[in-house]
One Martini backbone bead per residue (centre of mass of N, CA, C, O) as a GRO file, in nm:
protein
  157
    1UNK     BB    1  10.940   9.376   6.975
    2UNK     BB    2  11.090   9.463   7.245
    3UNK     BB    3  11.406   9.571   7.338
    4UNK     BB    4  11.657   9.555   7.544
    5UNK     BB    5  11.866   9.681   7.769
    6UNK     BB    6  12.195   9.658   7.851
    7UNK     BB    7  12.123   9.617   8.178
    8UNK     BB    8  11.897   9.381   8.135
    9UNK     BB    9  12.101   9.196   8.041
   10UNK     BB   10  12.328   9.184   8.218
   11UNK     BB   11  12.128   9.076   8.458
   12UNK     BB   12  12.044   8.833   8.335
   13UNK     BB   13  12.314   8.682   8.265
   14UNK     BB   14  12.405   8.659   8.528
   15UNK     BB   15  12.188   8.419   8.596
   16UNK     BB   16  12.339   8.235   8.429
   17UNK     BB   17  12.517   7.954   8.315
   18UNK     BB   18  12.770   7.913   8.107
   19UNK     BB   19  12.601   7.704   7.914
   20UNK     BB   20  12.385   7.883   7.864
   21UNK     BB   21  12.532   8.141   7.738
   22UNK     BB   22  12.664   7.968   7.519
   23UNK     BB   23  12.399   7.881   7.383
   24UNK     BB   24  12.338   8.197   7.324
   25UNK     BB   25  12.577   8.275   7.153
   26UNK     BB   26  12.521   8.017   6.939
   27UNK     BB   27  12.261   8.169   6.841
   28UNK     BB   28  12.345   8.391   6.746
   29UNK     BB   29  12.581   8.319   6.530
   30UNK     BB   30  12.322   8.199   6.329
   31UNK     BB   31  12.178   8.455   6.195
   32UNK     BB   32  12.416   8.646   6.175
   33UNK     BB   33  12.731   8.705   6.033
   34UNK     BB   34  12.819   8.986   6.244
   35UNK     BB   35  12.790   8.776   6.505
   36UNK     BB   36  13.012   8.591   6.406
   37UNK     BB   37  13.272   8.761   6.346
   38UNK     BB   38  13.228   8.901   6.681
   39UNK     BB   39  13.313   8.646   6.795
   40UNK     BB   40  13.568   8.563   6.642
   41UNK     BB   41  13.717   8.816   6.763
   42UNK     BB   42  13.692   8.747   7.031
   43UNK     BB   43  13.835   8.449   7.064
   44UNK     BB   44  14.086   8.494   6.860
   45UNK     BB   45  14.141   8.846   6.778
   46UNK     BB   46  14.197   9.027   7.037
   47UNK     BB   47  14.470   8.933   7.147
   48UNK     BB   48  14.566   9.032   6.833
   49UNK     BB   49  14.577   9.305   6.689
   50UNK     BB   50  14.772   9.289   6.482
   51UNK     BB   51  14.686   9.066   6.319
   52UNK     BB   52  14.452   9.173   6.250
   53UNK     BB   53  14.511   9.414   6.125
   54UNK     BB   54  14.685   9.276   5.878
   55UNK     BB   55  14.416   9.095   5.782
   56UNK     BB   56  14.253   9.344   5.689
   57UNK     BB   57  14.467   9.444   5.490
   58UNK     BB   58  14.479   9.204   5.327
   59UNK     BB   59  14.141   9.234   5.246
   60UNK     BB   60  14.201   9.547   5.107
   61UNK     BB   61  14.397   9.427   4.889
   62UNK     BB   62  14.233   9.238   4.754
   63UNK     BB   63  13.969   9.478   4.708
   64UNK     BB   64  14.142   9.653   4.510
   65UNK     BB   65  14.211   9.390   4.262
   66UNK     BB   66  13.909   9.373   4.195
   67UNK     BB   67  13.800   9.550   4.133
   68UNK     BB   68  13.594   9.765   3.925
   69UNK     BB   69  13.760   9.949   3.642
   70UNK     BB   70  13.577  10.042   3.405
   71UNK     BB   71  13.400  10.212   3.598
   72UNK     BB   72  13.375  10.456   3.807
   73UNK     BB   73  13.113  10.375   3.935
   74UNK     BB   74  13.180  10.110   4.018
   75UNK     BB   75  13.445  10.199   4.202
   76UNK     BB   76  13.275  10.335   4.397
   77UNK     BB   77  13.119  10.057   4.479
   78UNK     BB   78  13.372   9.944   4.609
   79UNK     BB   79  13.471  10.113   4.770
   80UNK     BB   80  13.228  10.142   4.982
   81UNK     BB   81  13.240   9.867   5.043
   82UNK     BB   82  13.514   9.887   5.202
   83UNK     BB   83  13.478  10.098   5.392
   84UNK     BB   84  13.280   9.960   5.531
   85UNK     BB   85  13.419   9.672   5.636
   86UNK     BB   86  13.618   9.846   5.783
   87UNK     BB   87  13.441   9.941   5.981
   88UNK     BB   88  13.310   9.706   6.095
   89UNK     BB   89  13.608   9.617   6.218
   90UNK     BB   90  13.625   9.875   6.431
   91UNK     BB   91  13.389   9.807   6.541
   92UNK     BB   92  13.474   9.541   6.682
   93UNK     BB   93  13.739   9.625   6.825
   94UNK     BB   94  13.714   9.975   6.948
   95UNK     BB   95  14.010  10.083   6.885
   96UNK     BB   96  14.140  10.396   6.789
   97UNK     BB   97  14.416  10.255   6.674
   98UNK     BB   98  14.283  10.079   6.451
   99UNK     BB   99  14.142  10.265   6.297
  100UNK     BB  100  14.311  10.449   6.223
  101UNK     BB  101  14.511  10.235   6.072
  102UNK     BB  102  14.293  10.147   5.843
  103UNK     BB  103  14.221  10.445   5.748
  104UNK     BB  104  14.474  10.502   5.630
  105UNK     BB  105  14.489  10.256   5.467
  106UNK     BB  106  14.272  10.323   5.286
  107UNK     BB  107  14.369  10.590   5.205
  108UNK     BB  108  14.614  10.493   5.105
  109UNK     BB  109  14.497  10.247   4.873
  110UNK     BB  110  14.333  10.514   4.701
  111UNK     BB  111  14.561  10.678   4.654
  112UNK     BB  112  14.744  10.427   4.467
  113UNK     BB  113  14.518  10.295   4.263
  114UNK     BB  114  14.466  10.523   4.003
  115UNK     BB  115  14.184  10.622   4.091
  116UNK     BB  116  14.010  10.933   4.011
  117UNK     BB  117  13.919  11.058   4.242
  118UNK     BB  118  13.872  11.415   4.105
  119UNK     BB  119  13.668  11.323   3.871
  120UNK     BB  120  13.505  11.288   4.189
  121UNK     BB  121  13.317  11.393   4.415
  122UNK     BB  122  13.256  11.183   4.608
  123UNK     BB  123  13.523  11.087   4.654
  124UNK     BB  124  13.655  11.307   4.708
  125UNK     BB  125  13.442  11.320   5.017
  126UNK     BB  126  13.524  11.043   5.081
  127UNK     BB  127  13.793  11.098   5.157
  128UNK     BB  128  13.794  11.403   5.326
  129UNK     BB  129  13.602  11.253   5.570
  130UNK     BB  130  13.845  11.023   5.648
  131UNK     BB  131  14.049  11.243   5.728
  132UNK     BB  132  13.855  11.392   5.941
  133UNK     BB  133  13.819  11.137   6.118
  134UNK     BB  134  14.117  11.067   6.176
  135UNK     BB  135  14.187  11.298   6.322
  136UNK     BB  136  13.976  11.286   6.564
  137UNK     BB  137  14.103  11.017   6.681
  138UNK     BB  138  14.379  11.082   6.727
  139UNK     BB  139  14.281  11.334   6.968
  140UNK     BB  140  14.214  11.034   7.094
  141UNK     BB  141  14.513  10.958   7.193
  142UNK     BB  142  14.850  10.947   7.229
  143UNK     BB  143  15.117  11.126   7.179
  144UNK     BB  144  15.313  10.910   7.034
  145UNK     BB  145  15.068  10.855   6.854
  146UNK     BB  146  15.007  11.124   6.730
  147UNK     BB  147  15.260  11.168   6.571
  148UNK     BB  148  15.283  10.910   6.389
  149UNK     BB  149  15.004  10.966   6.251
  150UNK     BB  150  15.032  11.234   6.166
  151UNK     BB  151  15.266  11.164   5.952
  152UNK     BB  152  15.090  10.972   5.780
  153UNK     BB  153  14.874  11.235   5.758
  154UNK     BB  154  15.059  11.394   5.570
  155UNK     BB  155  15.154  11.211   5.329
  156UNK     BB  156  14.822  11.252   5.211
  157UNK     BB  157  14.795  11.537   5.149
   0.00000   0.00000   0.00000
């Protein structure tokens, strides 16, 4: 089954009436994990995006204590699994302002948590990757916000 594009779907959905639209809505949320999150974010916490912020901190510093540090290679599989995480969280927001703030913060707590970074290439790159990444995103964000993420993105380096 070949997938419609997204100017057909908006075009269909026109045509719907709203409680087609939620019973659509609602039979989505049921398949996949990250359709009912991305609907949870949409109708609960995108008018807050503060309070998002903060809660996705907050389980960020949560997966950074459970993390297993017994060997390199294990803390780095948990590292990814949580970068994973903020990215997909990142992508439900949309908003260049929201990732900057997360990707500092995963930055400013893998930086902080203790696991010898440099004595993994791959840590090392993956970190080096998202400071570049965090610069990329600062660039389209507005001057006054350029400025406190630039001083925030000074003190990781």
């Amino acid at each position: 089954m070949k997938a419609a594009t997204l100017a057909e779907l908006k075009k269909e959905l026109t045509k719907k009436s709203s409680r087609e639209v939620m019973e659509l809505c609602l039979r989505l949320g049921r398949f996949k994990k990250e359709n009912k999150e991305l609907i949870t974010y949409l109708l609960f916490e995108a008018d807050d995006e503060l309070n998002y912020i903060n809660s996705v901190k907050l389980e960020i510093d949560t997966q950074f204590e459970e993390m297993n540090r017994s060997n390199l290679y294990l803390a780095k599989k948990s590292i990814r699994k949580i970068l994973r995480n903020v990215n997909k969280y990142n992508r439900y927001s949309g908003l260049p302002q929201t990732a900057v703030e997360l990707l500092i913060y995963f930055c400013y707590t893998l930086k902080h948590s203790r696991i010898p970074i440099d004595k993994s290439a791959a840590l090392t790159n993956l970190y080096q990757n998202q400071l570049k990444k965090i610069n990329g995103l600062i660039e389209t964000l507005h001057e006054d916000l350029q400025y406190d993420f630039q001083k925030q993105l000074d003190e990781l380096n």
